[in-house]
N, C-alpha and C positions, 0 to 999 in steps of 0.2 A: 600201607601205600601200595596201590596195584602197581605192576611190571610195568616201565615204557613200552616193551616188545608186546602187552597184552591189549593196551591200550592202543599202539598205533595198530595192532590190527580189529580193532572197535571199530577205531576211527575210519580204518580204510575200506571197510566191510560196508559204509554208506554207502546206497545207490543212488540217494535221493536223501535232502534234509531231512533231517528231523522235525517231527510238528511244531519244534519249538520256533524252528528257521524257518516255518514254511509261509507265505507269501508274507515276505520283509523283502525289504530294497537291501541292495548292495550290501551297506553299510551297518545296518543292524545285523542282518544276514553275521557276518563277520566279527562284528561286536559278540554275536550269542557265542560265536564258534568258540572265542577265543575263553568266553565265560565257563566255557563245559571243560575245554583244558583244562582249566586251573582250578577246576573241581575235581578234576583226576589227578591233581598231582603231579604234570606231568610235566618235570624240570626242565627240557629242552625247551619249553613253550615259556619257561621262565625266561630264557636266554634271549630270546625273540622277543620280547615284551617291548624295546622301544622299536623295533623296526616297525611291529605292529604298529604300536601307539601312533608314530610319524603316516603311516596309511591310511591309519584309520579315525582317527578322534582329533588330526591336529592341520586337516588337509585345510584350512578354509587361512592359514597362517606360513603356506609357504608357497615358493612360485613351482608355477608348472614344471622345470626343470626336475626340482628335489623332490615335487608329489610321482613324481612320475619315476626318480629312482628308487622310493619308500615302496611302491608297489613291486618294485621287480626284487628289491634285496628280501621282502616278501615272500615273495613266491616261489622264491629261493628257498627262503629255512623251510616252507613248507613240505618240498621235497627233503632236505636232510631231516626230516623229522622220519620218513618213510625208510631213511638208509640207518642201518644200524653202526657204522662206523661214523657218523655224524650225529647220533644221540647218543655215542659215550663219548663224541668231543664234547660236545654242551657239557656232562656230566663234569669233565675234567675241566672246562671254563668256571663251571661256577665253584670249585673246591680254589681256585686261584681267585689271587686280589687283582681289583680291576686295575689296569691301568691309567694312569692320567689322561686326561682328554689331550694335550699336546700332543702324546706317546702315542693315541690309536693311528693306526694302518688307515688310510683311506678306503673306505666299502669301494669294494668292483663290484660290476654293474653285473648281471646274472645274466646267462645267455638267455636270447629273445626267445630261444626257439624250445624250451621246456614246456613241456606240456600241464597246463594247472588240472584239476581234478576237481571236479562235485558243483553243485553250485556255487559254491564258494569260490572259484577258478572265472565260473562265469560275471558274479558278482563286482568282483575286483578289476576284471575287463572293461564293465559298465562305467566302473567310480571313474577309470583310469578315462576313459572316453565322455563322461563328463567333467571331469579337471579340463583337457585339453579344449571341450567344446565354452565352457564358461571365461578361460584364458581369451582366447582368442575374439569373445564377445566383451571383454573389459578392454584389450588392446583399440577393439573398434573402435567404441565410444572413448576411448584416450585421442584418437585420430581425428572423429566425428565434431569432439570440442571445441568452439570457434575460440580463436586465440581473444583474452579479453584486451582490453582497447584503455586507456583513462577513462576515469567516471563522465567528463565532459561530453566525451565521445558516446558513451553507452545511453547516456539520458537523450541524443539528438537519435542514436538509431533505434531508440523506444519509441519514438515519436511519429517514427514512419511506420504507418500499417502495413505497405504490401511486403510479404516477408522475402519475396524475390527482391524487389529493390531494397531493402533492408539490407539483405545478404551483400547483393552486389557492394554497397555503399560500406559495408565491413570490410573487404576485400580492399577497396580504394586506399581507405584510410594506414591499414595494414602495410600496405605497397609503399604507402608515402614516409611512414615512420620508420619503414626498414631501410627504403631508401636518405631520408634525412633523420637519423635518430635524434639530433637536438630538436626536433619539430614534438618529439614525443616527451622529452620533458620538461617542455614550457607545458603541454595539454595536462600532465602531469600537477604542474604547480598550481595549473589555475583549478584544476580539480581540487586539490587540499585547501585550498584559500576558498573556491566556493562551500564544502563539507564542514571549514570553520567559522564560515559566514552563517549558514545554517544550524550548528549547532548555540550558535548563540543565545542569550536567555532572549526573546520577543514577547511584552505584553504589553498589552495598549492600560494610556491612563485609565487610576479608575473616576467617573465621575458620581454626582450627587445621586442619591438614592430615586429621586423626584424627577432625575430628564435620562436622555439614551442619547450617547454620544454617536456619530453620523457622520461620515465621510462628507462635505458639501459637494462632492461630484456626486450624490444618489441627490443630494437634493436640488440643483440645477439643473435640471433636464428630466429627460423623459427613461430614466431606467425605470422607475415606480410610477407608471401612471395613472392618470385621475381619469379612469375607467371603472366600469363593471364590468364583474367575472365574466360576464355573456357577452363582453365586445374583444377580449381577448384574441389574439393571432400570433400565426408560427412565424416568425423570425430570423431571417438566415443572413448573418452578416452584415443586419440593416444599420445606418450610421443614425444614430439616434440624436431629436433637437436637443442641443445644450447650451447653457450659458456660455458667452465666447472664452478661451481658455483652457477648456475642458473638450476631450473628442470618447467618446462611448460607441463602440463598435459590438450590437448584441445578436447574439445565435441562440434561440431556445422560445418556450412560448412565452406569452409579455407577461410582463409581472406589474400587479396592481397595488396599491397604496395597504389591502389586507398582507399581500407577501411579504411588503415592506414592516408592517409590526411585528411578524414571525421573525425577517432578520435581525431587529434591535434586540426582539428577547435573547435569541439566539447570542447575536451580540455581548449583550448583557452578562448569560455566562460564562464566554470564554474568555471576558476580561479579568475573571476571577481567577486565571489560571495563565498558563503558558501559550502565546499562540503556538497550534500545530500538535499540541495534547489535546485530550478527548476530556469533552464534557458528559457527563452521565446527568438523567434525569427523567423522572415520570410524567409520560404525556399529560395526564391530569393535572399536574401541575402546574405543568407548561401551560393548561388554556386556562386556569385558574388566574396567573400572571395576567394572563392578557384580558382579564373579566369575559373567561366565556364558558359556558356547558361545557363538563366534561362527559357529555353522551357522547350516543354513539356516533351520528352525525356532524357535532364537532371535532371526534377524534380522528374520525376518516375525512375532516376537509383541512387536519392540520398535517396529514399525513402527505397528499395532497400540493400544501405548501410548500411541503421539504423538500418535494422529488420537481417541483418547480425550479427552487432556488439550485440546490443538487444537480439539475440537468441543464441548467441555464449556465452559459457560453459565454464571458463577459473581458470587451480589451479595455481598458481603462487609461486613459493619458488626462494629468492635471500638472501642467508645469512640465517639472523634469521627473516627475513620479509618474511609475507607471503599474498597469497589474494586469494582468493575463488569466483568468480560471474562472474556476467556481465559483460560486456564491458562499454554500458551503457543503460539508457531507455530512448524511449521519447511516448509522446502524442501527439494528432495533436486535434487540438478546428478548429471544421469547422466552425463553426459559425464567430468564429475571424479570422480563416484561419493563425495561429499560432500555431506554436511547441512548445512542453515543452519538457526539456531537462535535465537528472539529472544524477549525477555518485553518485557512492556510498564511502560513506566517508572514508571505509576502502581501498579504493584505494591509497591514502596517502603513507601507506606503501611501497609498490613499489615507489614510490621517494623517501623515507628516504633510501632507499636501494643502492639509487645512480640515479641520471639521468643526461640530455646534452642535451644544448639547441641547436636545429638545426637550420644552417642560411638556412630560409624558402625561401630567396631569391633566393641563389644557386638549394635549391628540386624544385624549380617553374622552373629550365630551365631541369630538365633532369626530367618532366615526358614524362609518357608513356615508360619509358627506365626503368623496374621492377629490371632490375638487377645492372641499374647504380644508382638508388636509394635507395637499399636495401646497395648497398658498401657502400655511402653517409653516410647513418645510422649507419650502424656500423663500420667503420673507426672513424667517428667522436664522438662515444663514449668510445673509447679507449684513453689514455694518450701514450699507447706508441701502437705501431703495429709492432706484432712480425712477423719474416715471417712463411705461412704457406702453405700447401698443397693445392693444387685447389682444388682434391678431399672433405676435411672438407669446404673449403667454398662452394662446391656444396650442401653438405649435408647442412650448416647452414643455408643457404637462401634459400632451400627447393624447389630449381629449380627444372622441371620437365624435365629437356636434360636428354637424357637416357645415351647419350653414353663421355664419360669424354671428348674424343677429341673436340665435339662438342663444349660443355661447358667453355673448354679453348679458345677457339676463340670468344665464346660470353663473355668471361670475359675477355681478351687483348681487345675487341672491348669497354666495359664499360672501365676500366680504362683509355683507351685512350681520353674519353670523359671526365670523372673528374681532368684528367690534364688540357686538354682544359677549364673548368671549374676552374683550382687554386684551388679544392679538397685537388690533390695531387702534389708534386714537383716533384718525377718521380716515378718510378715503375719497376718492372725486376720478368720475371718467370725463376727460376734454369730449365735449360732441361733436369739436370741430376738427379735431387732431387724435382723437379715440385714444387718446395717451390716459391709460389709470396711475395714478397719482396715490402714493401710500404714507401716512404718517405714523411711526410709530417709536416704541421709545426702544433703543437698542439695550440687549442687555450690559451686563458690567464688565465682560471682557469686550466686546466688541465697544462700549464707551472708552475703555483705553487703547485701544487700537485709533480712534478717531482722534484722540489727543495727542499719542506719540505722531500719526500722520500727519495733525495740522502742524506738530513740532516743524515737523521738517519740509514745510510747504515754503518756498521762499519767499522773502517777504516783497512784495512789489511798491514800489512808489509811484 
């Protein structure tokens, strides 16, 4: 084993690192150093092993206070390493049993003003000067943190884009709740009560394999209209025509009786699961479902449809039911070359409000026919069919014919096709009162709705 006195003057004899230390940061720098000690044996450097350790290997686990005394108790031993009456104390440290951690002495702090030595001196300067510079950027952003608010709160200041007034309106609430703190744990309750409203189980019934179950507010009115793709138009806020009862408020561009069978399929999946989970599934599939090419030009007009419904803006009131959002979302994983597919669970609503499962069979022979489609729909959501004016059924199915005559011929031409279909049993337009006139036979749910009605119709004398 070489002399300490031979060794520290090795060591002291550096003018400059060694090649091993040379262009390392700090931290390695001081790492190699400590590695060449203890390849020389050199027991005082054993003694120092956790001051080091604390400077060197353990900085990212204490606060700036204790990294910053590690570095000075440090640079301390480093000097007793250079004094020979300080590497026979180590000697005589380590031939003695440690004491208890209770029992040590508290480390004092090494005067500031010792001069360190070699790069290594420099090194430890830098570490020390970044501890304090990355401290004082964690304090920032502890400061920076906007204080959080109840979930209630946090989903109304999500909703605001401009992030000044955002700010501002966090600040309000803040003021209000420090000032009346019971104001914050009512906000508080109805957050946990909304989160277990939410996580609830939501799935809509399933119906028969042969129809697609259908909110009757898509088929009362003009959210699906009986258009072509080329009469379409952008949408902002416009209050759309509905059957009385029902109010449709839409923002996005119009969607046509085709986007309308994308939504059932759509539909159709995520009856199989949770609403608010993701449907997975292969576009080819999907236009297979719907009897259609899965080229390339189908796949890009079903893609098309998604970012339709997806971007479409829709406020929905039927009764005491109401719905606010999308249509629906999806995502596309190229890598698996699968869609993800998900409604939002407050869609529910709008079926509690009422719906009618349509035989899918019969919609499969009259596409492409927008306006014998849209009757399909909304005929078959009605229990009874009053008769009405052609004019309101132009207005409700949001046809683009400008001129009424027109329109009457395109609608004697669709009815005359949903007889041929057994839709309807016959049909008649008044000439004198332009009232169309519908006869058909209701299905089986809607026949007991008409029974338990007459129940309670009172009886007159």
């Amino acid at each position: 084993m070489p002399e300490p006195e031979s060794f520290r003057q090795e060591f002291q004899g550096m003018t400059h690192p060694p090649p091993a230390l040379q262009a390392q940061d700090g931290q390695k720098a001081a790492k190699n150093a400590l590695k060449l000690a203890k390849n020389h044996h050199f027991r005082c450097f054993q003694w120092i092993l956790p001051g080091f350790g604390l400077c060197g290997f353990r900085t990212t686990i204490l606060s700036a206070p204790q990294q910053a005394a590690a570095i000075l108790r440090f640079r301390d031993t480093l000097h007793m390493c250079q004094n020979p009456a300080s590497v026979a104390e180590g000697e005589r440290m380590n031939t003695q049993p440690t004491r208890p951690a209770a029992e040590e002495p508290p480390d004092a702090a090494a005067p500031a003003d010792l001069p360190l030595f070699g790069p290594l001196g420099a090194a430890l300067a830098s570490l020390k000067k970044n501890i304090q510079k990355r401290s004082a950027e964690a304090q920032q952003e502890r400061e920076d943190e906007p204080e959080p608010l109840p979930e209630i709160d946090e989903e109304e200041l999500r909703a605001i884009a401009d992030p000044e007034q955002r700010k501002r309106e966090r600040q309000r609430k803040i003021e209000f709740y420090r000032q009346f703190p019971n104001g914050r744990e009512v906000a508080e309750t109805k957050s946990q009560n909304l989160k277990a409203e939410r996580e609830k189980i939501v799935q809509l019934a399933l119906w028969p394999e042969r129809t697609r179950g259908t909110p009757n507010s898509f088929l009362r009115g003009a959210l699906f209209a009986a258009i072509q793709g080329k009469e379409r138009q952008y949408l902002k806020g416009a209050l759309l025509a509905t059957q009385q009862g029902i109010e449709i408020r839409f923002t996005g561009m119009q969607l046509d009786q085709s986007d309308f069978e994308v939504w059932e399929q759509a539909v159709t999946l995520a009856a199989k699961n949770q609403l608010g989970n993701y449907c997975l599934f292969k576009i080819k599939g999907f236009l297979r479902d719907l009897d259609r090419n899965d080229g390339k030009s189908d796949r890009e007009w079903l893609k098309d449809v998604f970012r339709r419904l997806m971007s479409a803006g829709v406020e929905i009131k039927h009764g005491a039911h109401t719905y606010g959002g999308s249509l629906l979302e999806f995502w596309h994983d190229d890598e698996a070359d699968t869609y993800k597919l998900q409604l939002n669970p407050r869609i529910l609503a709008l079926y509690q409000a009422g719906w009618t499962a349509l035989d899918w069979e019969t919609r499969g022979k009259l596409r492409r026919k927008p306006l014998a489609c849209w009757l399909h729909g909304w005929l078959s959501s009605n229990a009874e069919n009053y008769p009405t004016k052609v004019e309101t059924i132009r207005q409700l199915s949001g046809s683009k014919t400008k001129t009424l005559f027109k329109f009457r011929q395109n609608l004697k031409a669709a009815l005359t096709i949903l007889q041929k279909e057994g839709v309807l049993v016959n049909w008649a337009i008044d000439p004198k009162t332009d009232n169309a006139s519908f006869e058909r036979t209701p299905s089986a749910s809607q026949q007991r709705h008409l029974i338990r009605k007459l129940a309670k119709t009172p009886k007159t004398n």
